[in-house]
C-alpha positions as a Python dict, from the first residue, in 0.01 Angstrom:
ca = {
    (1, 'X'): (0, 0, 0),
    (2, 'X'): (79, -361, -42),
    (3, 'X'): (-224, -575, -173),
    (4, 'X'): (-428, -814, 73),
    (5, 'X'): (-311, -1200, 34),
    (6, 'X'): (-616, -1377, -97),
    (7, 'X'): (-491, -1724, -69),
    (8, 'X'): (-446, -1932, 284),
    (9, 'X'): (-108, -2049, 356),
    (10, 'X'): (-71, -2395, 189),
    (11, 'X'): (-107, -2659, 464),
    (12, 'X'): (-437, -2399, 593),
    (13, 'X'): (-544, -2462, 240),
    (14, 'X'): (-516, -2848, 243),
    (15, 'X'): (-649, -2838, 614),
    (16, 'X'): (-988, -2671, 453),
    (17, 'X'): (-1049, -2866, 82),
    (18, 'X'): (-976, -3157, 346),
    (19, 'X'): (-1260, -3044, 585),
    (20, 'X'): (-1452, -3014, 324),
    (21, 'X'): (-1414, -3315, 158),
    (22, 'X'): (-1506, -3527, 431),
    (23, 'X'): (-1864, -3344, 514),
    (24, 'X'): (-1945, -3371, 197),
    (25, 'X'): (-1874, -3718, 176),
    (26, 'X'): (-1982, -3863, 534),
    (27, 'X'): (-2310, -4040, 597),
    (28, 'X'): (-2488, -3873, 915),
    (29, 'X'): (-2794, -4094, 1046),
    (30, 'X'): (-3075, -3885, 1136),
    (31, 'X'): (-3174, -3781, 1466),
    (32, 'X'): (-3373, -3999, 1696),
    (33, 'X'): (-3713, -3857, 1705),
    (34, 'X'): (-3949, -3843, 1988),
    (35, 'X'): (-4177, -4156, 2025),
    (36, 'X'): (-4512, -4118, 1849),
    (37, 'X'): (-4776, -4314, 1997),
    (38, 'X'): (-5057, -4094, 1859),
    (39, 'X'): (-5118, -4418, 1604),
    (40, 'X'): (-5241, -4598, 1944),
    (41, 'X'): (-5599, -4593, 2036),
    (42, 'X'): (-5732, -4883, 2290),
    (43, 'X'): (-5984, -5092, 2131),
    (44, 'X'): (-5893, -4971, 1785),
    (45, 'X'): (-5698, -5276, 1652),
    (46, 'X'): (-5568, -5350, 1384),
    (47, 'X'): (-5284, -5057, 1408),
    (48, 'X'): (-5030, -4936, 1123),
    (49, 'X'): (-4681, -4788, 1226),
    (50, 'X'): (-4424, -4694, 900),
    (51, 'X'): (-4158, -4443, 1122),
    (52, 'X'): (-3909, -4533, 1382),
    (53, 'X'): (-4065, -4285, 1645),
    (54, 'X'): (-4392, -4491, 1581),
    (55, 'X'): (-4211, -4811, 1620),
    (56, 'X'): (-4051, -4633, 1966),
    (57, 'X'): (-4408, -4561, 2091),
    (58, 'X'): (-4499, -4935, 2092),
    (59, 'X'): (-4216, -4967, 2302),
    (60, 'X'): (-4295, -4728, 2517),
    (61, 'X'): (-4654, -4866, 2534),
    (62, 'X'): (-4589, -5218, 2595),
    (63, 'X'): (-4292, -5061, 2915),
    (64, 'X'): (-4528, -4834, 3024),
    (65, 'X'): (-4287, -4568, 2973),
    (66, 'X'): (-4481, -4240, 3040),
    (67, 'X'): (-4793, -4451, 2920),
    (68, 'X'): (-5010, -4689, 3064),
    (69, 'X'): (-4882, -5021, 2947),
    (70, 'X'): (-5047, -5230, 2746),
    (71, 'X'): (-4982, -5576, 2629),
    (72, 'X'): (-5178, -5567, 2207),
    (73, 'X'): (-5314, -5903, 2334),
    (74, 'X'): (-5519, -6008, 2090),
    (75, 'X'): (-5450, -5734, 1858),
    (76, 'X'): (-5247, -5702, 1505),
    (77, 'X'): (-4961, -5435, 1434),
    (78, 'X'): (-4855, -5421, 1029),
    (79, 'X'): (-4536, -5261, 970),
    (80, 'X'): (-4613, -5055, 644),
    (81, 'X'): (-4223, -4913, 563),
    (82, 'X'): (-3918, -4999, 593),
    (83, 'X'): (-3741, -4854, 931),
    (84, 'X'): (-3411, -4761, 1000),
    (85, 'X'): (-3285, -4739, 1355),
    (86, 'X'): (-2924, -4597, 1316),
    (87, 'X'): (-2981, -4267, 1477),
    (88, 'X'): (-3024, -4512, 1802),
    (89, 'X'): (-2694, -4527, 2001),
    (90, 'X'): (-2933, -4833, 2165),
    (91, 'X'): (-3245, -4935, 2125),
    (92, 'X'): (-3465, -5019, 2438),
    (93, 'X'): (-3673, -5371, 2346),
    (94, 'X'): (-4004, -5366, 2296),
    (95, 'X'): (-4140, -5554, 2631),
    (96, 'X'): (-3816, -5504, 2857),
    (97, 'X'): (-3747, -5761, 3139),
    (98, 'X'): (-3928, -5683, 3468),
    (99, 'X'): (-4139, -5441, 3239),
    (100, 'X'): (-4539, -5403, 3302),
    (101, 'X'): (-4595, -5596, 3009),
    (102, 'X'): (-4506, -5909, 2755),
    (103, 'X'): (-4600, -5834, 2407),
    (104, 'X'): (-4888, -6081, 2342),
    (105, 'X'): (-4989, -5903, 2013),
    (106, 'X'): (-4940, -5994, 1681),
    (107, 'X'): (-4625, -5763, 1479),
    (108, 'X'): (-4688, -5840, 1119),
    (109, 'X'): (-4341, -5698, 1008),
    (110, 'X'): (-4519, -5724, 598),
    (111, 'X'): (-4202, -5847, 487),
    (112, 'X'): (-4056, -5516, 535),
    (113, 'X'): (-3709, -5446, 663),
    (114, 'X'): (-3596, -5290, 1010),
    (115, 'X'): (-3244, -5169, 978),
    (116, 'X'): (-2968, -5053, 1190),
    (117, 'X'): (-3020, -5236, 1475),
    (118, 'X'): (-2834, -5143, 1824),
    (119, 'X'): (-2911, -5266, 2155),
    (120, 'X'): (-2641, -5240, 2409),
    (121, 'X'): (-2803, -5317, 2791),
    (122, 'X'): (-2632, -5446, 3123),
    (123, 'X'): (-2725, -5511, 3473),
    (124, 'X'): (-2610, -5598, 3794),
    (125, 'X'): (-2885, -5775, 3966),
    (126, 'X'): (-3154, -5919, 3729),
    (127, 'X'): (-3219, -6045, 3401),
    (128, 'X'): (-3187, -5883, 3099),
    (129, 'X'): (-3339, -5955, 2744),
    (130, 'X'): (-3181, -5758, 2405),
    (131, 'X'): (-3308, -5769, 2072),
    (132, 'X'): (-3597, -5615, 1876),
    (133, 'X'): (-3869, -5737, 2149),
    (134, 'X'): (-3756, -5823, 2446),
    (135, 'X'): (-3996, -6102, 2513),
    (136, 'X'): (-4324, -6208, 2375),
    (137, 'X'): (-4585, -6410, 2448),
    (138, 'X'): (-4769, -6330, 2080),
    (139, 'X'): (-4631, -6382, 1733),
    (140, 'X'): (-4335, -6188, 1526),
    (141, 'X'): (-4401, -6271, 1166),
    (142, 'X'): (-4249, -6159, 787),
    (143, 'X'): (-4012, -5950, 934),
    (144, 'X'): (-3637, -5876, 803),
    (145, 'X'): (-3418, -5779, 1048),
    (146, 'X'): (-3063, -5648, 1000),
    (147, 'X'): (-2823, -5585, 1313),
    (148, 'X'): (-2571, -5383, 1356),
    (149, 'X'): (-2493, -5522, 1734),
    (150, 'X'): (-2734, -5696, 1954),
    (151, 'X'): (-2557, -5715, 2332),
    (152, 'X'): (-2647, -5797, 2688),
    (153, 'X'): (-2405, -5836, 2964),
    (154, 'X'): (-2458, -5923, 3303),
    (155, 'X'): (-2252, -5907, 3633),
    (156, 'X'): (-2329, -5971, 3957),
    (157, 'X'): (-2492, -6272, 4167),
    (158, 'X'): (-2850, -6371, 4013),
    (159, 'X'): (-2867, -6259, 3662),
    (160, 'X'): (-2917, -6437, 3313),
    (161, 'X'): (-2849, -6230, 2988),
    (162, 'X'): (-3077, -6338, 2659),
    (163, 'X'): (-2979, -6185, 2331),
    (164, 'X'): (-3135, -6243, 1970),
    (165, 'X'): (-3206, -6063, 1689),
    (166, 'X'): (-3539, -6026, 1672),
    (167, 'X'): (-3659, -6137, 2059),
    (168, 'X'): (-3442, -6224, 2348),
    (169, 'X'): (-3676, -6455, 2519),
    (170, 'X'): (-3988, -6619, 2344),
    (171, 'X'): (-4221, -6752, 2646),
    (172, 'X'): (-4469, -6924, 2436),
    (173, 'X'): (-4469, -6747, 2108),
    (174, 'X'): (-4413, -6804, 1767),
    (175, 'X'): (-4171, -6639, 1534),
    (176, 'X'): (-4205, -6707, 1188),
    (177, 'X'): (-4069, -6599, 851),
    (178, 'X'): (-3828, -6339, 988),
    (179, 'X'): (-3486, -6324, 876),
    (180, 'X'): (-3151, -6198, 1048),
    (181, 'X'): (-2855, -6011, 831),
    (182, 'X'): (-2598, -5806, 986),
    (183, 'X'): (-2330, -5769, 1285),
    (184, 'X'): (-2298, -5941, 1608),
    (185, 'X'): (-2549, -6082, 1845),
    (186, 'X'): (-2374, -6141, 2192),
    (187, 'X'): (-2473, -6238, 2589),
    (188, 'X'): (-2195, -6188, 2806),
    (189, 'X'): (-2123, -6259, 3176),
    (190, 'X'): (-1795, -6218, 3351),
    (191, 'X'): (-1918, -6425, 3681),
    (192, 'X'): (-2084, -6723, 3733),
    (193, 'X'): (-2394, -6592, 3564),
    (194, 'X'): (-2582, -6843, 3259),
    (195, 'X'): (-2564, -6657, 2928),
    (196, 'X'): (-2817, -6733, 2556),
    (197, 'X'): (-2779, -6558, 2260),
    (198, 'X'): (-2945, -6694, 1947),
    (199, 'X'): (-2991, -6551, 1620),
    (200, 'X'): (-3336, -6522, 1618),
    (201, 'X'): (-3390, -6554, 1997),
    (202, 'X'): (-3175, -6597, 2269),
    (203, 'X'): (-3385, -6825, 2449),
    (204, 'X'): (-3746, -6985, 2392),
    (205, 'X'): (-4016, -7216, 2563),
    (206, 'X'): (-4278, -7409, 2475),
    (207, 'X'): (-4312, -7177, 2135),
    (208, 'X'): (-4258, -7197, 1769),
    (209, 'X'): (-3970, -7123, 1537),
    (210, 'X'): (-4073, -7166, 1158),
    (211, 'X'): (-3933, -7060, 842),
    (212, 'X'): (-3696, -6812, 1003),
    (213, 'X'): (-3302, -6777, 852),
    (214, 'X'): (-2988, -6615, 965),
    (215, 'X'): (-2753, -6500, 725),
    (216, 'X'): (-2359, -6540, 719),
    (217, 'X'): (-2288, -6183, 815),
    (218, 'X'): (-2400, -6252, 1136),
    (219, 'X'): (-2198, -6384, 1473),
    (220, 'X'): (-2380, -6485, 1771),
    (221, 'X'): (-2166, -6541, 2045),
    (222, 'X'): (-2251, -6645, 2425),
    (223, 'X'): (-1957, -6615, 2707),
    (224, 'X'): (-2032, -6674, 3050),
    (225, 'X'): (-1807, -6743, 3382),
    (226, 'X'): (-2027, -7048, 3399),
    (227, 'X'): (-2278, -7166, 3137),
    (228, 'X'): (-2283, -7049, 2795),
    (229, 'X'): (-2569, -7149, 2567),
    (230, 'X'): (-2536, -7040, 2205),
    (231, 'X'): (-2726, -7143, 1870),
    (232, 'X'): (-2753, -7066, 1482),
    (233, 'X'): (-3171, -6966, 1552),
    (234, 'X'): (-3230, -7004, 1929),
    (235, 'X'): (-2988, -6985, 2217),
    (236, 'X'): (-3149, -7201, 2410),
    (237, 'X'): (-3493, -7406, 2343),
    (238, 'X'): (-3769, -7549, 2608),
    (239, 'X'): (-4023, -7764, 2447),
    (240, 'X'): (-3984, -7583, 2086),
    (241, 'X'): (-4127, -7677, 1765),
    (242, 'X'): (-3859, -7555, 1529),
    (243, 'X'): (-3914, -7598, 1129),
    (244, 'X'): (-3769, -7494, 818),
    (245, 'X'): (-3500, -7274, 974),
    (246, 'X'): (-3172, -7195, 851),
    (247, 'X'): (-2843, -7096, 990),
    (248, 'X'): (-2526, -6981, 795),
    (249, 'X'): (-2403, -6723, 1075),
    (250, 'X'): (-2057, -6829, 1305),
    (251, 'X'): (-2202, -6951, 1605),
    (252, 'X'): (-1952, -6954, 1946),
    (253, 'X'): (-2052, -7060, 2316),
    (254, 'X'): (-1729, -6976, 2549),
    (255, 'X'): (-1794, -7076, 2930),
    (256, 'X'): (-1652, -7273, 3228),
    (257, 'X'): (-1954, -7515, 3044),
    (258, 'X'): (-2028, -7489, 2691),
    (259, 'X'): (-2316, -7562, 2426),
    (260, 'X'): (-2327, -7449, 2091),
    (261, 'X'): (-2554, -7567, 1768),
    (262, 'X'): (-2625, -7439, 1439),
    (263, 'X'): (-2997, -7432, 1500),
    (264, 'X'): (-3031, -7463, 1887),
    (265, 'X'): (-2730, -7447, 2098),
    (266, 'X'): (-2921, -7686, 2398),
    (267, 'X'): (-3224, -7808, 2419),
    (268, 'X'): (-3426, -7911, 2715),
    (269, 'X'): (-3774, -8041, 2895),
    (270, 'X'): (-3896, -8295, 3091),
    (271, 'X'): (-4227, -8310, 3008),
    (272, 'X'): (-4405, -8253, 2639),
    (273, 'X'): (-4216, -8258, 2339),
    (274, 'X'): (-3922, -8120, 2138),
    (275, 'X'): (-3947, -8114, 1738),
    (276, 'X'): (-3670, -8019, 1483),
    (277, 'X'): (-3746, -8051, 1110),
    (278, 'X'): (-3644, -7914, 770),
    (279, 'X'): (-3401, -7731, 916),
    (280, 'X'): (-3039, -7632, 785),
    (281, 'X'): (-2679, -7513, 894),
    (282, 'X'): (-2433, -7374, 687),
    (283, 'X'): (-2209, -7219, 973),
    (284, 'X'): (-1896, -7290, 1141),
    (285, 'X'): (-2021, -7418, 1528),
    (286, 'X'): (-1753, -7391, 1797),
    (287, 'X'): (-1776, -7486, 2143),
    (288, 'X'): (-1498, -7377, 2410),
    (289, 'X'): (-1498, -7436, 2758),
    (290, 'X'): (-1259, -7416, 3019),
    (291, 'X'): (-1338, -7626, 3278),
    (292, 'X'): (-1625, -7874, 3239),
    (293, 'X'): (-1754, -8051, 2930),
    (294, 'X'): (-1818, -7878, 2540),
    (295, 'X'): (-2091, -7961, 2329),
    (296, 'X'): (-2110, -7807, 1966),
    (297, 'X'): (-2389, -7996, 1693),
    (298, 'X'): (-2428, -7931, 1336),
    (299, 'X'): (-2834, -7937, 1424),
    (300, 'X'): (-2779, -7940, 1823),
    (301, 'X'): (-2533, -7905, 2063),
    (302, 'X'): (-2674, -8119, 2372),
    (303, 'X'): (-3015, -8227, 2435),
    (304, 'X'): (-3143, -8306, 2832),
    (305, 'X'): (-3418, -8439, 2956),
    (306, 'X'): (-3463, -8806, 2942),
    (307, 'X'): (-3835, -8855, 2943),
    (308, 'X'): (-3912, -8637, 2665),
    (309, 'X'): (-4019, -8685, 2300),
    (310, 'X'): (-3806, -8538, 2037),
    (311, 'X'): (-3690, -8610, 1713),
    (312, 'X'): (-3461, -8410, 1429),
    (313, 'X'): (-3579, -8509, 1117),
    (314, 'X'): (-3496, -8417, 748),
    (315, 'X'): (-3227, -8173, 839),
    (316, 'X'): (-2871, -8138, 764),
    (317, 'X'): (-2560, -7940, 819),
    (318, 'X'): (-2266, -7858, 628),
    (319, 'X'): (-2042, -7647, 877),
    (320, 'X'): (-1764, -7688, 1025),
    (321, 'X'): (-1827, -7852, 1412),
    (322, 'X'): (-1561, -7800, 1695),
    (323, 'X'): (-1556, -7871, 2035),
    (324, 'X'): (-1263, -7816, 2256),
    (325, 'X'): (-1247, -7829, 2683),
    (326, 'X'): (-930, -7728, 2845),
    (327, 'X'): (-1011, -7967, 3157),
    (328, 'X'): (-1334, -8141, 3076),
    (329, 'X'): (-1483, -8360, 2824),
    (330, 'X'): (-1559, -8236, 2476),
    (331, 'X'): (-1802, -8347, 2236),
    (332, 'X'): (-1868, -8280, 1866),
    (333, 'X'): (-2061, -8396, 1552),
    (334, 'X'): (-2263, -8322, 1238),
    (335, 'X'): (-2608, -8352, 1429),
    (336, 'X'): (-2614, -8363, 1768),
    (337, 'X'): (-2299, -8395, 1985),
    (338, 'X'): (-2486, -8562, 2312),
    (339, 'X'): (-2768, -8626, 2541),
    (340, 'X'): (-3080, -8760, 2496),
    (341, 'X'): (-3293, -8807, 2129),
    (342, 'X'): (-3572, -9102, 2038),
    (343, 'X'): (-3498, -9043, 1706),
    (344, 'X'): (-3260, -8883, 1412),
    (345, 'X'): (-3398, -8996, 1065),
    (346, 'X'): (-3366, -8860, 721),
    (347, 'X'): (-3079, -8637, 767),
    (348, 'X'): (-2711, -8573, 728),
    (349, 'X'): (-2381, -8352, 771),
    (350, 'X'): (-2129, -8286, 501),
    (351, 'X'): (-1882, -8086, 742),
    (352, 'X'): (-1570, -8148, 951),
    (353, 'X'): (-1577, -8256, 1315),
    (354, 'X'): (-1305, -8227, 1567),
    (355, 'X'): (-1320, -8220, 1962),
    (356, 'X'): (-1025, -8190, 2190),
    (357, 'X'): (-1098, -8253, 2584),
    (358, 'X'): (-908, -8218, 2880),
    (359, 'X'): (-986, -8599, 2994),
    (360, 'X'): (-1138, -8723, 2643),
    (361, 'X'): (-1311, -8593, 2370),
    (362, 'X'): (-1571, -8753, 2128),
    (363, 'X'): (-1608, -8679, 1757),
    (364, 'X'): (-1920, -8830, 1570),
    (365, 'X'): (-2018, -8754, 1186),
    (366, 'X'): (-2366, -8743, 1294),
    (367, 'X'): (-2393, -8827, 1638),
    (368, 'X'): (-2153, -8823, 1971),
    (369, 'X'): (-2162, -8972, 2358),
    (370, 'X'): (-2516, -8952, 2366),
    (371, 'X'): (-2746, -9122, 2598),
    (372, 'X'): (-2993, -9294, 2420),
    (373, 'X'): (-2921, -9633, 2201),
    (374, 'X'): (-2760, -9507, 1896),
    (375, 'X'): (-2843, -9779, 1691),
    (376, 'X'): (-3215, -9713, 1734),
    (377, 'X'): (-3202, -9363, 1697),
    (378, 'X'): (-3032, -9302, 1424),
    (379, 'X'): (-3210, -9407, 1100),
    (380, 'X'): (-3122, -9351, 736),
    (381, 'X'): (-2933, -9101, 808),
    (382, 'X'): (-2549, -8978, 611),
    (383, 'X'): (-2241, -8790, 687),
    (384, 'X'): (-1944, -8757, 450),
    (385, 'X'): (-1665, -8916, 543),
    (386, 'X'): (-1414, -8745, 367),
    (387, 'X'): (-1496, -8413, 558),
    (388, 'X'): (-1507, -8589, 886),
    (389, 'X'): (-1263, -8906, 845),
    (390, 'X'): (-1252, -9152, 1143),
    (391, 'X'): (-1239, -9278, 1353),
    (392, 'X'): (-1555, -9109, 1502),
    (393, 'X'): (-1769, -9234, 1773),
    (394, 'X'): (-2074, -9349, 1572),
    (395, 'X'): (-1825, -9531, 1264),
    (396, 'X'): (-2015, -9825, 1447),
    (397, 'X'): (-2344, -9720, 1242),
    (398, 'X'): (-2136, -9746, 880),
    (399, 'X'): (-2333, -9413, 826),
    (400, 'X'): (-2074, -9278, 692),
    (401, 'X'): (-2036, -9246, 243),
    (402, 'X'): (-1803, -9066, 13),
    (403, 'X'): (-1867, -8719, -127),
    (404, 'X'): (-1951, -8872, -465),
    (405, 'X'): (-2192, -9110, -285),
    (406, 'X'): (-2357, -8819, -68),
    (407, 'X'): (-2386, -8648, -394),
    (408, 'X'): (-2536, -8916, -584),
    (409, 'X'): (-2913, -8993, -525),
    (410, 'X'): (-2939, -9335, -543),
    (411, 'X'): (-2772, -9349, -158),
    (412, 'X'): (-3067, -9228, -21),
    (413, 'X'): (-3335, -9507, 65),
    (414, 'X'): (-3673, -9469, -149),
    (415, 'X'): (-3830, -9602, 135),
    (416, 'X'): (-3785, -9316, 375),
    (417, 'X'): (-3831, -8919, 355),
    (418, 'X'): (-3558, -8901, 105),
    (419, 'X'): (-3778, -8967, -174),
    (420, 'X'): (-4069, -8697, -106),
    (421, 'X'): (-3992, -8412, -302),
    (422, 'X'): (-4177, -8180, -91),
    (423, 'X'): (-3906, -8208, 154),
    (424, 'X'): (-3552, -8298, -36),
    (425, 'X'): (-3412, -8235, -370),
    (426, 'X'): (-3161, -8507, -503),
    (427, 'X'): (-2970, -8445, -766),
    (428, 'X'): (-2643, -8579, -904),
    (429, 'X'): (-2314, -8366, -823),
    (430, 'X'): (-2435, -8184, -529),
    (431, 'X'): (-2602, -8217, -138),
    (432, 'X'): (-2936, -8325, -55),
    (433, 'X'): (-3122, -7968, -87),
    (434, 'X'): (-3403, -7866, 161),
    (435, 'X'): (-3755, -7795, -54),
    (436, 'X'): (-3853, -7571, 129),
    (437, 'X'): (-3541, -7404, 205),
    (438, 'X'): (-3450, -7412, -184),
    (439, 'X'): (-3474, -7042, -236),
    (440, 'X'): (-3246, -6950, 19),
    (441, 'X'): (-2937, -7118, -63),
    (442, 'X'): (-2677, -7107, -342),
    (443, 'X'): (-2539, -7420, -391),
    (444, 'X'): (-2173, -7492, -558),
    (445, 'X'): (-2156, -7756, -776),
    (446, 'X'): (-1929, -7995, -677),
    (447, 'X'): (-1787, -7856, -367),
    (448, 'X'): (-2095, -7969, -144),
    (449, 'X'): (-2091, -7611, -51),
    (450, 'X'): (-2381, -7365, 27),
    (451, 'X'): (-2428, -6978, 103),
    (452, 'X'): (-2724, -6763, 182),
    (453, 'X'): (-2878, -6565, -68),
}
């Protein structure tokens, strides 16, 4: 009798090792688990949560999802281990729009890392916020985030979409010392819908952004059939106080009206005040809109609100700033590209500015078509103007130095915030440096340029 054949035909063979090559090779996340919210007990602050399901209970507390929501107002949640979220296909924010609940607690994220970050929510008829949180009215704090995609999309007739990468809308809070690596952060709307993505928050007012950075993995990008609002940190900011930030993520606002900044895309208020200080881009900035005007800042895209206090101070950009409006103005520059400021002092850009408009286009080193008097506003403040040669609209200011002369100290007046070393390094052959953003960049000798670490 003829003897069994104990080897597979050869392309069964291949087919097999094949097979078996790639499970042993493949990365699987783990399953989502059920939300555990047996950590919670009312009155029993402060809490600990270390798991994803854990972090999925608060969720489901604060959205009174099968629970009776709960705000943590006045209570403290520590994040004790690192958390990975990859076994979400998308995550549902803690304190969704229209929910029960803001979160009004505080999330002490104890420098620990959350990681694998999907949200991916849409809507027809009202607002919708993506990110970590939703939207707080408490404090996010020493938390790392790294996103894998961060997207809300809108359609319809009254709807807004907010997107950030830790909260999509801050009413009132204060985020501080959290940090942004990753993918994509993106508010979309197809219609005539107003769209924010930031890369911290999409949109905040009357809150506080401190000591928060985004890295250069990241792209946060707002499109919108009619307004798009995008920034470096924040979308979109009310009557912020915004400090030692820093931005080094591609930032792009596409609408039939655009605004786009490395730290705030727009910023707006009538009443109160608006503060930006010690803070830093490092990202390209673009601007596009297809109708009206484009705004894109190095610090700012466009500032409203006439009546208002506010002030950039000590901060500085080295991206690259474009504007560009197929039928409307466009506006561009180092700082702040227009509106309304009282005052721009002690800062600088070191990176190229172009704007291309329909019916005109303005391109400033540091400043461009804005409202107030520029010769009062702007005060010992640089750009180099061998990254953004003239003619520009503020050349009127003679602001504008060499590279060797923005790299040499001595062009910095000793009379003004140049020469406190708590806020700026100065040293031959490179950029002013940040003190307090010294630790997070990598700075190339020479070539003015700087990366996140």
């Amino acid at each position: 009798m003829r003897a069994a054949n104990l080897f597979l035909p050869p392309p069964a063979y291949f087919s097999l090792v094949f097979l078996i090559f790639v499970l042993c090779h493949a990365t699987f996340a783990p399953p989502a688990l059920a939300a555990d919210t047996t950590w919670y007990t009312p009155g029993n602050s402060p809490f600990t949560i270390s798991t994803a399901a854990q972090l999925e209970g608060l969720a489901d507390i604060v959205n009174g999802n099968g629970i009776t929501a709960y705000s943590f107002s006045g209570d403290t949640i520590t994040l004790a281990d690192n958390i990975d979220l990859s076994s979400y296909t998308s995550w549902t924010p803690i304190a969704i729009y229209g929910g029960p609940a803001l979160f009004e607690g505080t999330f002490d994220g104890n420098n620990k890392t959350i990681s694998g970050l999907t949200v991916d929510v849409s809507d027809t008829g009202t607002d919708i916020y993506a990110g970590l949180f939703g939207s707080i009215y408490g404090e996010v704090k020493d938390l790392n985030v790294v996103v894998f995609s961060v997207s809300a999309k809108v359609d319809g007739t009254s709807a807004r979409a907010y997107a950030g990468g830790v909260v999509g809308n801050n009413n009132q809070g204060t985020i501080s010392n959290c940090h942004v690596s990753g993918g994509t952060i993106s508010a979309e709307s197809p219609v005539n819908l107003l769209t924010y993505a930031g890369g911290v928050a999409g949109s905040s007012e009357m809150g506080t952004i401190e000591k928060c950075h985004v890295s250069g993995g990241v792209t946060v990008k707002a499109t919108s059939g009619s307004t798009a609002n995008a920034g470096g940190v924040v979308g979109y900011s009310a009557l912020d106080d915004i400090s030692e930030c820093f931005n080094a993520a591609a930032v792009i606002a596409y609408g039939v009206e655009a605004y786009a900044g490395g730290v705030a895309g727009r910023t707006v208020g009538s009443t109160g005040t608006i503060l930006i200080t010690a803070s830093y881009n490092a990202g390209p900035v673009t601007a596009l809109a297809s109708t009206n005007d484009a705004y894109a800042g190095g610090v700012v895209g466009e500032s409203n609100g006439a009546s208002t206090p506010r002030t950039i101070s000590n901060c500085a950009n080295i991206g690259d700033i474009k504007a560009d409006s197929a039928a409307g103005n466009a506006q561009a520059a180092g700082i702040l590209a227009g509106g309304w400021m009282n005052g721009i002092t002690a800062s600088y850009s070191a990176g190229a500015v172009s704007a291309t408009g329909g019916i005109g286009g303005d391109a400033g080193g540091l400043v461009a078509d804005i409202a107030s008097t520029v010769t009062g506003v702007v005060q010992n403040s640089f750009y180099d103007n061998e990254k953004a040669p003239g003619p520009l609209f503020d050349d009127t200011l003679a602001n504008g130095r060499t590279t060797a002369q923005m790299q040499t100290p001595g062009t910095y007046p000793t009379g003004a915030d140049w020469a406190n070393t708590a806020i700026w390094i100065l040293q031959d052959g490179i950029y002013p440096v940040l003190t307090s953003l010294a630790h997070t960049l990598t700075v190339n000798n020479g070539t003015g340029g700087g990366s996140y670490m």
